[in-house]
N, C-alpha and C positions, 0 to 999 in steps of 0.2 A: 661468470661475471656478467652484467646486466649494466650498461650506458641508461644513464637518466640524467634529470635534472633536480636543482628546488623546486617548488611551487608551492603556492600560498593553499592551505589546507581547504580552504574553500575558495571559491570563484573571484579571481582580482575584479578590481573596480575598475569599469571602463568610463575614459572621460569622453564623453562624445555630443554635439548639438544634431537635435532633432531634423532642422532646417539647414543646418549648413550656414556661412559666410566668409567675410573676411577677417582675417586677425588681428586685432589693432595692439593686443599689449601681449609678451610671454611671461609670467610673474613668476615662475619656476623653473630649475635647473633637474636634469637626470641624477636623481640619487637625493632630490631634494626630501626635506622630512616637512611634510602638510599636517592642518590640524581639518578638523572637522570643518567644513565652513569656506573658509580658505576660497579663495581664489586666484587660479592656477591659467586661466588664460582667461581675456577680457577679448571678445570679439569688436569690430568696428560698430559703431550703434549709429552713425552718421545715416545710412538710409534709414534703419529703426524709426529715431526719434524724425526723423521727416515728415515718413507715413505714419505715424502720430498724430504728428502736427497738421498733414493735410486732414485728418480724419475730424479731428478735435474742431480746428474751425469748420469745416463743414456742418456738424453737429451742431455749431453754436450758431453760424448763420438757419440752421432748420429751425432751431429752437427760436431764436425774434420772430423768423416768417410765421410761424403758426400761433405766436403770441399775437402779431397783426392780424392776421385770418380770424383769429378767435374773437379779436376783439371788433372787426365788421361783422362775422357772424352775430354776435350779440348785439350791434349798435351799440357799445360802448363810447364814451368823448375820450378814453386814451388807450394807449397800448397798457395791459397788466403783464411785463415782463417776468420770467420765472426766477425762482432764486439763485439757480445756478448761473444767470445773468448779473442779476443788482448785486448778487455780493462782488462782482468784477466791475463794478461800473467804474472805479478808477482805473484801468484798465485801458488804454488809448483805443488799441483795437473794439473793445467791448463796446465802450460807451460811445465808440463812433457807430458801431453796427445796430445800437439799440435807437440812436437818433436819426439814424438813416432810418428804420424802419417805420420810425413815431413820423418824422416828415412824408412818408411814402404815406402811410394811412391817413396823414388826415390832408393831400392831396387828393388825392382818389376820394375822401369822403365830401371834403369840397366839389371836388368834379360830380358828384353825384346829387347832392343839395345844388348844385347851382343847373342843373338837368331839371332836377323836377322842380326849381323854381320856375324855369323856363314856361315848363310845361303848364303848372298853376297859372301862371301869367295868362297864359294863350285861352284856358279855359275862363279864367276871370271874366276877359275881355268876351270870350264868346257868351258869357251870363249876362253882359253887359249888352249884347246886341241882341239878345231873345226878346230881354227887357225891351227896347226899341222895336224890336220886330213885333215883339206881342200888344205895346202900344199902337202902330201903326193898323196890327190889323183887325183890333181894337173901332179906330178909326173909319176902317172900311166899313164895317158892321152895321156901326152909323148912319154913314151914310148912304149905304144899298134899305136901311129899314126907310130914313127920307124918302129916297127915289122911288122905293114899292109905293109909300105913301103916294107922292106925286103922281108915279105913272095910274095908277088907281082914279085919281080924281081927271088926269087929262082923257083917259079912256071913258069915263061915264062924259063929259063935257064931247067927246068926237061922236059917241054913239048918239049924242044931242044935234048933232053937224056943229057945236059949236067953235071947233078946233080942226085943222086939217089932219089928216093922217101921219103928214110929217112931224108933227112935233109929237103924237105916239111912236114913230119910230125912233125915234130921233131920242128920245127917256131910255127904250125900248135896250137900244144900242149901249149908252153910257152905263146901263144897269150889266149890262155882259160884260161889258170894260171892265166895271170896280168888280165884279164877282170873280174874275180871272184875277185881278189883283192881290183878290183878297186870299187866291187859292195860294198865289206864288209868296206870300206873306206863309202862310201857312205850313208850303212846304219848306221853305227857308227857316222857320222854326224846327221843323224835324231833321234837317241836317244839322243845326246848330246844335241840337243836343245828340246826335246821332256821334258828331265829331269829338263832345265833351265826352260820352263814353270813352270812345278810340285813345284819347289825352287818357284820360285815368286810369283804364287799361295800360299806358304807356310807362304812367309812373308805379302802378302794381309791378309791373316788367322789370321796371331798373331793379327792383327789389328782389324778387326773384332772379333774375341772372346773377346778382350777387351772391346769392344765397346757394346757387347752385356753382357760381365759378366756386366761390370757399370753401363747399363741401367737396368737392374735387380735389381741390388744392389740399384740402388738411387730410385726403386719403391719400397722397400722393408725400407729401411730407410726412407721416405716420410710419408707412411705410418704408421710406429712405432712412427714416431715425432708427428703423429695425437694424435696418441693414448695414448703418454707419457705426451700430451700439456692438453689433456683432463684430466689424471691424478694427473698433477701437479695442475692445478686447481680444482681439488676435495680435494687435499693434503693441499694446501695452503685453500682452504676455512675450513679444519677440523681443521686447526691450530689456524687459526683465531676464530673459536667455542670454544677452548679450553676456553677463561672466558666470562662465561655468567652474563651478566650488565643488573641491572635496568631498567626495559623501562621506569621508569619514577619517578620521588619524590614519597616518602611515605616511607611504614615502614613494615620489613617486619614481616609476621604471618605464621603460619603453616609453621615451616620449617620440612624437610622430612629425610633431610640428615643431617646424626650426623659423620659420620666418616671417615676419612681420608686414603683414601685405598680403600674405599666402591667401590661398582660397582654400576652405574646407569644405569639406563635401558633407550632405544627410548623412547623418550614421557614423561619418567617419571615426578611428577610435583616434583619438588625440595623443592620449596618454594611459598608462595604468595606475592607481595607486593600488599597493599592496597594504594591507590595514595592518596597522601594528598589533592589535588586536588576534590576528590571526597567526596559528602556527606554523611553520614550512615545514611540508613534508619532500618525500624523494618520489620522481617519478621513474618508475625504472620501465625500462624495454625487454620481457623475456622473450624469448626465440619459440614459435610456436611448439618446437620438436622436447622443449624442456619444459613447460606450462605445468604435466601434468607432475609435476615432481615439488613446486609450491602450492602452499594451504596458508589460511588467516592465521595469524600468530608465531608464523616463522621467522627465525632469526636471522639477521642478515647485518653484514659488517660496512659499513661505507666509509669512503675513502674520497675524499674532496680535493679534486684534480687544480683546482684554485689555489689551495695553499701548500708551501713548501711539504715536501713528504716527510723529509729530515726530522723535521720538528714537528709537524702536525700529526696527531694520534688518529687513529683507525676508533667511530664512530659506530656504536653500537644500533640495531634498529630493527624495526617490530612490521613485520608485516600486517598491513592493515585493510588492503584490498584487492581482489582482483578481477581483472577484466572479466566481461561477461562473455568478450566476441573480438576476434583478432582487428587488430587496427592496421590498414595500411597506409600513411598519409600520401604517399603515388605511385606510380609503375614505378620509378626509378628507386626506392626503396624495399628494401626488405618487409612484411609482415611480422606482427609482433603484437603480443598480450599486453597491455598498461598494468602494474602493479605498482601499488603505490605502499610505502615505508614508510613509519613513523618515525622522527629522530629521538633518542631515552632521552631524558632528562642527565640521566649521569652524562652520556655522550655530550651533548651541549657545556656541561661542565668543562668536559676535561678538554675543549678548544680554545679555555682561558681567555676569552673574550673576543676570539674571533668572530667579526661580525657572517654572518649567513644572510647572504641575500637572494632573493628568488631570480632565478635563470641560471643559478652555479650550476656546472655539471657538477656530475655525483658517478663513481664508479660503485655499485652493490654489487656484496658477494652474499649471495644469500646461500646460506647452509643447507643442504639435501640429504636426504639419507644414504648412508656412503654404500656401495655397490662392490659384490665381490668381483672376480674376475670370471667367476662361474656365469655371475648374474650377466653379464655383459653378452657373452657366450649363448645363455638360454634365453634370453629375450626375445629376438630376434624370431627363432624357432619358435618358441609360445603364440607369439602376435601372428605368425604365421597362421597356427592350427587352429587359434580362436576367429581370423576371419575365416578359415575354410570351415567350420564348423555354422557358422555365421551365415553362410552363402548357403550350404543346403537348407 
């Protein structure tokens, strides 16, 4: 005789979440019958849908920012918000977020037009003083070509003695006056336009710092939209893990989870379903000492310790596997070959509608080749002389 059990002919279905959480709903009972689909426990989605939601407006405030960036990058007069914006513009949040932004860009572009008007101004005025400066020294020019004249005719009238020397020096002196005059006019011109450089250089500048704070900015937002896209799709896939369904008809067993609150852990198995789909075989335990006396297609009777003996018939069944290598599942247990049973069809019959469920024990009697009293006797001796034959 060989202790076993059911088990579902191939590998039960394990319900189990990837990540782990908490349990917010139990939608099935042990022994319950599921369909395909089904869901069988709903985990808590309360942090889920959050980090969603922190993720989701993040996304959509990147999205205005670099709609305004784009739109001072190009000198646009408004923000071109994207469609997954305007189709939310009734939206409180949205359309407060798009109007916040459309106020911020055309501050800042105000603040910039009223900068380089400044600046225009300054240079205006300094066009306006060359003009004067260049008139004035204009004027000098004039009047040192007089004075050369004058000093010319008082210099032939002295070397006549008709004129004292003073009134040659005296030309001599005022013509050094206007000619220093006329320099500091002159250089006063070259800083006047030296300064209008510097101003327009100033306003090239505001342009350029724009151009470079933006392109900054829109690498910088590019890059966070990578990052927030990949998060939103971790987000939205954990949400969607919140109920875990079915993979398929059947019924479920071992359930692990009793409470509503509880924490799951990665991996953990929740539950099993067994597929209806699937047929239960017998797992039986042979004793390594008896292994070698079962083969594939041997007969064997079983006896289901579950239901009444009285009236429940003795279960016909087919040997259909066996272990490749002893199994011991710990120190505290015995050693043992896995053979596994098929139940006949006739046997399923004749239990009249007893249901079979996976975990029943199973007592098999699997049939061997019956043994004389000789055999018993000379065994023993043979196995002897084949290892001493062995050994040399």
């Amino acid at each position: 005789m060989a202790p076993g059990k059911l088990v579902v002919d191939t590998n039960v279905k394990k319900i189990q979440h990837p990540t782990g959480g908490v349990v917010g709903e139990l939608l099935v009972k042990e022994g319950d019958r599921v369909k395909q689909g089904d869901v069988v426990v709903r985990l808590d989605g309360t942090q889920a849908k959050a980090n969603l939601g922190i993720v989701t407006k993040a996304l959509e405030e990147l999205a205005a920012r670099q709609a305004r960036f784009e739109a001072e990058r190009d000198n646009d007069r408004v923000v071109e918000f994207p469609p997954e914006l305007t189709s939310r513009a009734s939206d409180p949040e949205i359309a407060r977020l798009m109007s916040g932004e459309q106020k911020l860009f055309e501050m800042r572009r105000t603040a910039r037009d009223g900068q380089k008007a400044q600046l225009k101004e300054q240079i205006k005025q300094l066009h306006l003083q060359i003009d004067g400066t260049q008139a004035q020294e204009a004027a000098k020019g004039k009047e040192l070509k007089l004075l050369a004249q004058e000093l010319e005719g008082v210099r032939t009238l002295w070397k006549q003695n008709l004129v004292p020397i003073s009134r040659v020096t005296t030309l001599e002196r005022d013509s050094a006056r206007m000619e220093g005059e006329r320099s500091a006019l002159v250089a006063s011109l070259a800083q006047s336009r030296g300064r209008i450089a510097e101003l327009e250089l100033k306003i090239h500048q505001i342009d350029q710092d724009l151009s470079s704070e933006v392109g900054k900015e829109l690498a910088e937002i590019r890059a966070k939209k990578s990052e927030m896209s990949e998060r939103r799709i971790s987000a939205e896939d954990q949400l969607k893990r919140i109920d875990l369904v079915s993979p398929q008809n059947g019924r479920v067993f071992q359930r692990n989870v009793h409470t509503v609150g509880g924490v799951v852990q990665a991996g953990e198995p929740l539950m099993l379903i067994v597929p209806d789909s699937d047929s239960l075989i017998v797992e039986a335990k042979v004793a390594p000492q008896d292994i070698d006396q079962i083969h594939i297609g041997q007969h064997a009777v079983l006896r289901f310790a579950a239901f009444n003996q009285r009236t429940t018939p003795e279960v016909d069944g087919e040997v259909i596997h066996i272990g490749a290598d002893v199994t011991q599942e710990d120190r505290a247990t015995e050693p043992y070959y896995s053979v596994r049973i098929r139940v006949s069809q006739s046997g399923l019959v004749s239990l009249q509608g007893l249901q079979l469920l996976a975990g029943m024990p199973v007592e098999a009697f699997i049939e061997t080749t019956p043994r004389t009293v000789a055999s018993f006797l000379v065994k023993p001796l043979s196995d002897q002389l084949a290892r001493a034959f062995r050994g040399r």
